[in-house]
C-alpha positions, 0 to 999 in steps of 0.5 A: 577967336582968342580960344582958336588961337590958343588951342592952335597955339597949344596944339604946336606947342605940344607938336614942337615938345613931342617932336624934340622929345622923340628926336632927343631919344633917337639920337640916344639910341643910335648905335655911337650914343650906345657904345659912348654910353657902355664906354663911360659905364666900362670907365666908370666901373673900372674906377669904381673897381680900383678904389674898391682895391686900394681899400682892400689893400690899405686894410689889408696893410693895417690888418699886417700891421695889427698881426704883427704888433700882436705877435711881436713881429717887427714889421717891414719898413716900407709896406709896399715892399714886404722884405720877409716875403721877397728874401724868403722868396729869394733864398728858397732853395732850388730843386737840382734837375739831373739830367738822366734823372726823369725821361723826357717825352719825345712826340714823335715816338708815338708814331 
């Protein structure tokens, strides 16, 4: 009698487990557990990807630094804003444009 019991018992127990095991990996296969899940991975990466910048751009900072020091050159004061680029930027001369100089294209001569 006790050995029916257990076995019936055992047999429901490993019922109830199968069942919840298949039931939990359903509802992870559902197409909003899906997208929720590539979501998180999208966020995740992205993460990932903006640490992977910020440490380039801290070695990339030193590295100046570093080139800098060894050729004598002052660096700028505050390193997020390179003042030698923005002013040789800046005081780039422009090129002139005469008007007559080049010919302009008109489309709707070629038809």
């Amino acid at each position: 009698m006790f050995r029916r019991t257990f076995w019936f018992t055992a047999g429901a127990a490993a019922g109830v487990w199968a069942t919840t095991k298949v039931n939990r990996k359903l509802r992870q296969l559902t197409p909003e557990s899906l997208a929720a899940q590539a979501a998180n991975k999208a966020v995740d990466a992205g993460h990932r990807i903006k640490d992977f910048a910020l440490d380039v751009r801290a070695g990339m900072i030193q590295r100046e630094a570093e080139l800098g020091e060894a050729l004598g050159i002052e660096a700028p004061a505050d390193p997020e804003l390179p003042a030698q680029r923005r002013l040789a930027a800046i005081d780039r001369p422009r090129p002139s444009y005469d008007k007559h100089s080049y010919n302009s294209y008109n489309r709707n001569e070629d038809h």
